[in-house]
C-alpha positions as MATLAB code, in Angstrom:
seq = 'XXXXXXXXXXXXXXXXXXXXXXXXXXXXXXXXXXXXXXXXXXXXXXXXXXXXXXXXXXXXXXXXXXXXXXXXXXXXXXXXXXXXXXXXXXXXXXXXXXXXXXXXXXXXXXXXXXXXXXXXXXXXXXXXXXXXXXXXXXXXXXXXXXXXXXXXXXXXXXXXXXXXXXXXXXXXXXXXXXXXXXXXXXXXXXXXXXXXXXXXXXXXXXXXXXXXXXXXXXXXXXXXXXXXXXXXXXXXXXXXXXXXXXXXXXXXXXXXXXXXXXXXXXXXXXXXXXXXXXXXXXXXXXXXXXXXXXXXXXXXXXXXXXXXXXXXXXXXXXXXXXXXXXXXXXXXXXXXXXXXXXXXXXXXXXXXXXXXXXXXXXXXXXXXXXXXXXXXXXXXXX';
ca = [
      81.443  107.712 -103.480;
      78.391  109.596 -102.427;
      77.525  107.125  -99.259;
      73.920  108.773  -98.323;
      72.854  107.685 -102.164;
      74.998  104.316 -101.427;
      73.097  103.479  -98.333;
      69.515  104.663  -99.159;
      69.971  102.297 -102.209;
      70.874   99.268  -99.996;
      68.067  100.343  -97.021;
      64.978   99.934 -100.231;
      66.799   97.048 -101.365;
      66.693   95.472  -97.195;
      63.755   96.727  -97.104;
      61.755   94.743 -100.323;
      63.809   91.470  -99.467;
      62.499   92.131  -95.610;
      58.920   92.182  -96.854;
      59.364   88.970  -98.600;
      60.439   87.450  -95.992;
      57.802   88.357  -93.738;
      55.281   87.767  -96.066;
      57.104   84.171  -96.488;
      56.674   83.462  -92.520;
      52.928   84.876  -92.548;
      51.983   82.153  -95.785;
      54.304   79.512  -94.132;
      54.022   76.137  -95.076;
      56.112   72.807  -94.242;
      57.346   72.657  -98.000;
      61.067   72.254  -98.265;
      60.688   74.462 -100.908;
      59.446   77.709  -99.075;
      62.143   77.045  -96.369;
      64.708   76.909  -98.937;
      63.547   80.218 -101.048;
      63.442   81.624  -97.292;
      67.042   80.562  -97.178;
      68.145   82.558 -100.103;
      66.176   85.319  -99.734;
      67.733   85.470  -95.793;
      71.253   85.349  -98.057;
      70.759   88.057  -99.856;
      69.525   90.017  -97.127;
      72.706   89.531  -95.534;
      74.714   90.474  -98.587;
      72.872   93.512  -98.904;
      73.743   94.219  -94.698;
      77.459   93.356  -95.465;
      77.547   95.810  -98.561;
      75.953   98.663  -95.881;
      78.722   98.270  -93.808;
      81.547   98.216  -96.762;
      79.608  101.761  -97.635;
      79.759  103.075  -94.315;
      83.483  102.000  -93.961;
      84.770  103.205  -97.146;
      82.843  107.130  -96.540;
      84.558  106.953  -93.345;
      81.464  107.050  -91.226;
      82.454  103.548  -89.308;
      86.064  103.406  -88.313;
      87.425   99.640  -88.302;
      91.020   98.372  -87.540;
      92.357   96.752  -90.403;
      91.900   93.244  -88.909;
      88.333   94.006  -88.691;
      87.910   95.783  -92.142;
      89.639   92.609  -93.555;
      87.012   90.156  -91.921;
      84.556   92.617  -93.257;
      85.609   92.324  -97.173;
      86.147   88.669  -96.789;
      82.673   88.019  -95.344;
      81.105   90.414  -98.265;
      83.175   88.599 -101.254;
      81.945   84.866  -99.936;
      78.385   85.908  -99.173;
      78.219   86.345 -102.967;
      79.154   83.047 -103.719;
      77.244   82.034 -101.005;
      73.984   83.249 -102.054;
      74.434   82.472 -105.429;
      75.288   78.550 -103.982;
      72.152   78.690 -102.420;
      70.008   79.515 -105.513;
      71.070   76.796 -106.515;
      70.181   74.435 -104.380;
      66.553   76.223 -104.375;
      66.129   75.567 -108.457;
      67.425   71.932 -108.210;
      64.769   71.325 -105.749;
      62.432   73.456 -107.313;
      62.575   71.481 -110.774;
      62.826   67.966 -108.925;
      66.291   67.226 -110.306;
      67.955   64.303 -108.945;
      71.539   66.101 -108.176;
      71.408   65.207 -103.938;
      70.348   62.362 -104.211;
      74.339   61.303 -105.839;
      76.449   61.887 -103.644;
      79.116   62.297 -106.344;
      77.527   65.042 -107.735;
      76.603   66.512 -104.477;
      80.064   66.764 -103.149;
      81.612   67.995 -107.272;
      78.582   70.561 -106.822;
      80.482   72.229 -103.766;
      83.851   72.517 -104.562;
      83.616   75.832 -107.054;
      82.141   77.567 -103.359;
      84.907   75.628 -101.297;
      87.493   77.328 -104.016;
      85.819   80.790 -103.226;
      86.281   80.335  -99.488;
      89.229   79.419  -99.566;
      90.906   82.296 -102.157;
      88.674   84.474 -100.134;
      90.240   83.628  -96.767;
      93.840   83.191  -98.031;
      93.721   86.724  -99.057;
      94.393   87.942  -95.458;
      97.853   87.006  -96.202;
      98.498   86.702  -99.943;
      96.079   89.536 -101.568;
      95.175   87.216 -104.442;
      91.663   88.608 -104.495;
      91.371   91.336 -101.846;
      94.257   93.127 -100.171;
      93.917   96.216  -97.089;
      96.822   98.292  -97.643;
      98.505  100.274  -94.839;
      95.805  103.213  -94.813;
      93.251  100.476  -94.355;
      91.744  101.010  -98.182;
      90.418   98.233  -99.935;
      92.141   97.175 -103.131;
      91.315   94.218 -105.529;
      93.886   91.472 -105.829;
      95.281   90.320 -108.903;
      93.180   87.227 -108.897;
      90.027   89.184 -108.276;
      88.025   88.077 -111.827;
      87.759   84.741 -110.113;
      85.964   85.551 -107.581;
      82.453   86.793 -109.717;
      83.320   83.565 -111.999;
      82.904   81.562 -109.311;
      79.710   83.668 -107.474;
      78.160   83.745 -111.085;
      78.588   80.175 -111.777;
      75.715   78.406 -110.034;
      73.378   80.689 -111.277;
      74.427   80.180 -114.979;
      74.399   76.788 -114.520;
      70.925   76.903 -112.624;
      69.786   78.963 -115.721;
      71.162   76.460 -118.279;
      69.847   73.432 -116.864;
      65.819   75.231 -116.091;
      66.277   76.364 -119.646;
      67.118   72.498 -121.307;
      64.443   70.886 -118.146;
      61.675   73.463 -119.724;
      62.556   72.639 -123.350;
      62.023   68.996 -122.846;
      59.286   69.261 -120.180;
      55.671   68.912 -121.717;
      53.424   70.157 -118.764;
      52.622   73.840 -118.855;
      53.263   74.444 -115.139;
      56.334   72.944 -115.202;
      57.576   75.111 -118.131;
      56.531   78.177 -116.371;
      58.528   77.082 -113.036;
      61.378   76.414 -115.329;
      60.824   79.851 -117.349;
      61.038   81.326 -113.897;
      64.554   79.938 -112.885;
      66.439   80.781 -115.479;
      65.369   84.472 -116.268;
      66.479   84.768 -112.205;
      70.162   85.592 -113.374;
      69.271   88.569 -115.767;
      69.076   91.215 -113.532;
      72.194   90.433 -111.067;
      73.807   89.495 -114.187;
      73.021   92.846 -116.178;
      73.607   94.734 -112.384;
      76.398   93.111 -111.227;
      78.227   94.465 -114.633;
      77.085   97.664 -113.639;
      78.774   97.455 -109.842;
      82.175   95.567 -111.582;
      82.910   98.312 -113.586;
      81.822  101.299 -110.761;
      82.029  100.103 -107.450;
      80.321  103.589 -106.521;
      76.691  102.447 -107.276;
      75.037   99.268 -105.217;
      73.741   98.011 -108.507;
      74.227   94.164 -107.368;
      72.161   94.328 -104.661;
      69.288   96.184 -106.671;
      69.248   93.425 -109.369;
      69.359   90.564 -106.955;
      66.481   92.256 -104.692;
      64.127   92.780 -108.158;
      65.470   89.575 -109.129;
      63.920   87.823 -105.804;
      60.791   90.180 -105.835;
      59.516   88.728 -109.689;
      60.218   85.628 -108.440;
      58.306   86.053 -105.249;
      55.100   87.173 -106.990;
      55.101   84.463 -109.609;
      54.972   82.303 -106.642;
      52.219   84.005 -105.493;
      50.897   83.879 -109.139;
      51.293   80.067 -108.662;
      49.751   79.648 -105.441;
      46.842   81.802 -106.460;
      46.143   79.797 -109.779;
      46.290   75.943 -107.846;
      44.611   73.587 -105.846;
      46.201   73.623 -102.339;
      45.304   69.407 -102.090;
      45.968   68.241 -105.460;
      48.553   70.896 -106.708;
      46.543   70.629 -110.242;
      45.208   74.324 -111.165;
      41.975   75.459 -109.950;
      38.881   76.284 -111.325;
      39.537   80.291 -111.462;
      42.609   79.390 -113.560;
      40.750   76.581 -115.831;
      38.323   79.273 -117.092;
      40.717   81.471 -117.749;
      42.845   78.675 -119.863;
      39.742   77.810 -121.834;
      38.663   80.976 -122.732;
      41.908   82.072 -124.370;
      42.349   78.562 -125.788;
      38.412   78.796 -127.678;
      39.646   82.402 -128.810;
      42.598   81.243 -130.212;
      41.577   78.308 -131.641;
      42.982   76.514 -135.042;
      42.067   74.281 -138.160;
      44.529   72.099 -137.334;
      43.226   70.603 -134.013;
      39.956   70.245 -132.196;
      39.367   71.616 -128.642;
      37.696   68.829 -126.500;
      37.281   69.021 -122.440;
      36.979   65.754 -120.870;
      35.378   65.695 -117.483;
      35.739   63.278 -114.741;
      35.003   62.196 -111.223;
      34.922   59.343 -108.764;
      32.785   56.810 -108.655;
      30.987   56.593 -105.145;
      33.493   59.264 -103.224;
      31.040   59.743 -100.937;
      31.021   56.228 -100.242;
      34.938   56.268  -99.618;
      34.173   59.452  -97.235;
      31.546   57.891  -95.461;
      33.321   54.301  -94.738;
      37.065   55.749  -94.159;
      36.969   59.167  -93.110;
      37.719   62.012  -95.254;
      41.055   61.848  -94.767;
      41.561   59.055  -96.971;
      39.163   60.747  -99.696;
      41.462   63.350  -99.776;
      43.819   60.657 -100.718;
      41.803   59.400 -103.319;
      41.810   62.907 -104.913;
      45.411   62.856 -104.646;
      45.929   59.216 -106.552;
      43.866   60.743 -108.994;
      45.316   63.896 -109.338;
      49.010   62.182 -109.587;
      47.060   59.976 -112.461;
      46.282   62.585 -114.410;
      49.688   64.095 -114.080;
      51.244   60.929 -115.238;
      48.830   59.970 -118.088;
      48.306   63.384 -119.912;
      51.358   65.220 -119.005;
      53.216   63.823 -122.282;
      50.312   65.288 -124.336;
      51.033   68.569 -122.989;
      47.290   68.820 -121.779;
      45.693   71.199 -119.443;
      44.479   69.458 -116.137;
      42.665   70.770 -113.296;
      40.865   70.036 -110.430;
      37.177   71.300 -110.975;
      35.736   71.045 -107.771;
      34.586   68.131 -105.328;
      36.160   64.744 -106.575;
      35.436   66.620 -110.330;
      38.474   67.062 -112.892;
      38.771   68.907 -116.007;
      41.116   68.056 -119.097;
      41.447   70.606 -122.084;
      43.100   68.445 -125.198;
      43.898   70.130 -127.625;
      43.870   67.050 -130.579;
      43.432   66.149 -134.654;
      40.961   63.287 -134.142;
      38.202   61.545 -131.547;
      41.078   58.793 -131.584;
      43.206   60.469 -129.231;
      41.299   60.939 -126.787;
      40.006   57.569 -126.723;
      43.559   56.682 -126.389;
      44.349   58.747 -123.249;
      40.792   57.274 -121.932;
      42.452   54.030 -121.572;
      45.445   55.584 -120.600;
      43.954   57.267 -117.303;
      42.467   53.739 -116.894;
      45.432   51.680 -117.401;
      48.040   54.269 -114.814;
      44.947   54.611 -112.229;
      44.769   50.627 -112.069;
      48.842   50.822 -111.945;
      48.618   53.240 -108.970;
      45.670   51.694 -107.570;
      47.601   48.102 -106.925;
      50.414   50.478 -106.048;
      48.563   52.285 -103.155;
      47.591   49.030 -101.366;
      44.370   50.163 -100.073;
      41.225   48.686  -98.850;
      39.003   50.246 -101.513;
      39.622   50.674 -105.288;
      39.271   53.988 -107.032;
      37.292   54.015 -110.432;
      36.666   57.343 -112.503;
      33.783   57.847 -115.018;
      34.672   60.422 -117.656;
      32.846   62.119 -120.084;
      33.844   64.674 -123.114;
      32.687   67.233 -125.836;
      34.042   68.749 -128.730;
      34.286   72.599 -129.318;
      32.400   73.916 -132.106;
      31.715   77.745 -133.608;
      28.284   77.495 -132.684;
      28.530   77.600 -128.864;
      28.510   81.203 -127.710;
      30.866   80.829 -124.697;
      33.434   78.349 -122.563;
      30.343   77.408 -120.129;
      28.416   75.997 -123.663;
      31.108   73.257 -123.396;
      31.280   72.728 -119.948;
      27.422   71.682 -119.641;
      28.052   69.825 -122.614;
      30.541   67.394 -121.498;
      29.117   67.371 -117.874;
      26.054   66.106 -120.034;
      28.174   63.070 -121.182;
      29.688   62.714 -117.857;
      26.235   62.572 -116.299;
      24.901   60.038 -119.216;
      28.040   57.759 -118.738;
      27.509   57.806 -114.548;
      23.475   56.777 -115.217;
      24.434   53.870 -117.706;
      27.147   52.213 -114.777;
      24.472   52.981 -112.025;
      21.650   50.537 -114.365;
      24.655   48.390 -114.862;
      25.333   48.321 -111.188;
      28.895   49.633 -111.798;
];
C-alpha cells in the first residue's frame, strides 16, 4: 500500500466534507433537517478520520498494541454501518415518511445496526468478521460479507423507498427531493466495490464525500430556487419554469397561469401585526400545496401576498374546477386555523397563445384579470 497516496486521498476527502460542514453552521437554521444532514455529514467525517488512522497503522507509521489496533478496526467497521444508519434517518425525515412515529417500525429499523455492533464487537474474541493475528496484521473474518450487507442496507432501502415515494408523488419539488435520495447510494455503492476488492485505494471514502457534496449543492440549488416563508418557489425560479414550459409547449394541453392574492392583507397587517400576515401567507401557501399538488401544477409565491399557478390543462373546465378547489380547502383550513379574521383570495387567469412574444405577455395578462376580478368585489363591497 502506498500510504502518502492513501492519506492525501482521505485529507481532500476531510477536507470537502469539512467545508460542508462549515458552510452548514454559517447557513444554520433550526430545521431538524439541517441538524440531521449535519449529523451524517459529521459521520462520515469520522469514517474518513478512522480510515486515516487504519492507513497510518497498516504503513507502519503509527505503532499500536494489538488491543488498541483491535478497538481501531472495530470502531472503523461500525462507523460504516453507522453512517449509513444515519442516512437513513436523514431521507425518512427528508421525504416526511411516517417510520418514527411507530414505534414498531422504529425499534425493527435498528436491529440490522444492533447485528453489526454486535458481530463487530464479538470479533475481539471469535474473528467472525475481523481478526489481529499475532504480528498485529489485520485479517478479514470468515463472516466478513456481512458486514457491507448490513452497512449497505439502509441506503438501498433509503434508495428504494425515495424511488417508489417519487413515482407516486405528483409535486415537482417533491420528486426532485426524492430523485436526490436515491441516486445518494451510486457512488459509495460503485466505490465501495472498488475498496472491497483492493483495500489499497480509499475509494469508499471518495464516493461517500462526492456523494455528500451533490447532495449538498442541490440543497443549495433548493434553497436558492424557494421562498424562505412559504417554502413555495420564488419568483427567480417561476420565470425560469415558464419560460421552458411556453418553449416546450404541446397540442395536447393549454398553458394557463392563474394569479392570486389576498383580499385586504394590508388590513390583516395593520389590525394584527405582521406576524400573523405572515401566517396568512402561510395558510395560503399550505392551500395551494394541498389543492393543486394532485394536478402536478407549478406553484409559487410571486411576491407580497401574490401567488402564481402554471396548469398545464385540455380545457377552461379544469381550471374552474381547481378554482373551487382552492376555495373549498382555504375555507377547510380557514375553520381549521381558528382565527379572528378570515382569509379570502381573488384569483385571476390567462391562457397562453402563439401570439404573445414572451412569458411577461402572460403575466400582465392574467394580472389584468386578477385586477378586473379585485375591482368587481370592491363595487360589490366584497
Amino acid at each position: 500500500m502506498v500510504t502518502t497516496l492513501y492519506l492525501e486521498i482521505n485529507a481532500t476527502c476531510i477536507f470537502i466534507l469539512s467545508l460542508i460542514l462549515y458552510k452548514m453552521h454559517v447557513n444554520s437554521g433550526k430545521s431538524r433537517n439541517k441538524h440531521l444532514f449535519s449529523y451524517v455529514v459529521t459521520n462520515a467525517l469520522i469514517l474518513c478520520l478512522l480510515d486515516s488512522l487504519w492507513a497510518l497503522l497498516e504503513g507502519g507509521i503509527l505503532a499500536l498494541p494489538r488491543s488498541a489496533n483491535y478497538i481501531l478496526n472495530f470502531l472503523y467497521l461500525f462507523q460504516a454501518g453507522h453512517l449509513s444508519y444515519s442516512w437513513y434517518l436523514f431521507s425518512e425525515v427528508t421525504l416526511d415518511l411516517p417510520t418514527f412515529r411507530n414505534k414498531v417500525k422504529h425499534y425493527v429499523a435498528l436491529l440490522p445496526i444492533t447485528l453489526l455492533f454486535i458481530l463487530c464487537f464479538s470479533s475481539l474474541w471469535n474473528g467472525w468478521i475481523f481478526y489481529i493475528d499475532g504480528s498485529n496484521t489485520y485479517h478479514r473474518g470468515p463472516l466478513f460479507i456481512l458486514q457491507p450487507i448490513i452497512a449497505y442496507s439502509y441506503i438501498l432501502y433509503s434508495a428504494a423507498k425515495a424511488l417508489i415515494v417519487g413515482f407516486l408523488e405528483k409535486s415537482h419539488l417533491k420528486k426532485l427531493e426524492c430523485r436526490t435520495v436515491a441516486s445518494f447510494i451510486i457512488l459509495p455503492l460503485f466505490f465501495g466495490l472498488i475498496q472491497f476488492f483492493n483495500q489499497q485505494i480509499p475509494t469508499l471514502c471518495v464516493g461517500i464525500s462526492l456523494s455528500f457534496l451533490i447532495v449538498f449543492i442541490s440543497f443549495q440549488e433548493r434553497q436558492i430556487s424557494l421562498d424562505p416563508l412559504t417554502g413555495l418557489n420564488n419568483r427567480f425560479r417561476f420565470h425560469k419554469y415558464l419560460e421552458s414550459r411556453i418553449n416546450n409547449s404541446n397540442d395536447k394541453h393549454q398553458l394557463y397561469l392563474l394569479m392570486l392574492d389576498i383580499d385586504s392583507f394590508k388590513k390583516i397587517n395593520d389590525t394584527y401585526g405582521h406576524v400573523e400576515g405572515d401566517e396568512a401567507l402561510k395558510i395560503v401557501a399550505d392551500t395551494l400545496r394541498k389543492a393543486c399538488g394532485i394536478h402536478n401544477c407549478f406553484i409559487s409565491r410571486y411576491g407580497g401576498d401574490e401567488f402564481v399557478i402554471v396548469y398545464e390543462c385540455q380545457s377552461e373546465k379544469n381550471i374552474c374546477d381547481m378554482k373551487n378547489q382552492i376555495t373549498d380547502t382555504l375555507n377547510f383550513l380557514n375553520d381549521q386555523a381558528k382565527k379572528t379574521y378570515h382569509i379570502s383570495i381573488s384569483i385571476g387567469y390567462a391562457v397562453y397563445t402563439p401570439d404573445m412574444t414572451s412569458s411577461i405577455d402572460l403575466v400582465e395578462k392574467a394580472d389584468g384579470k386578477l385586477y378586473e376580478i379585485k375591482q368587481e368585489r370592491k363595487k360589490k363591497g366584497l
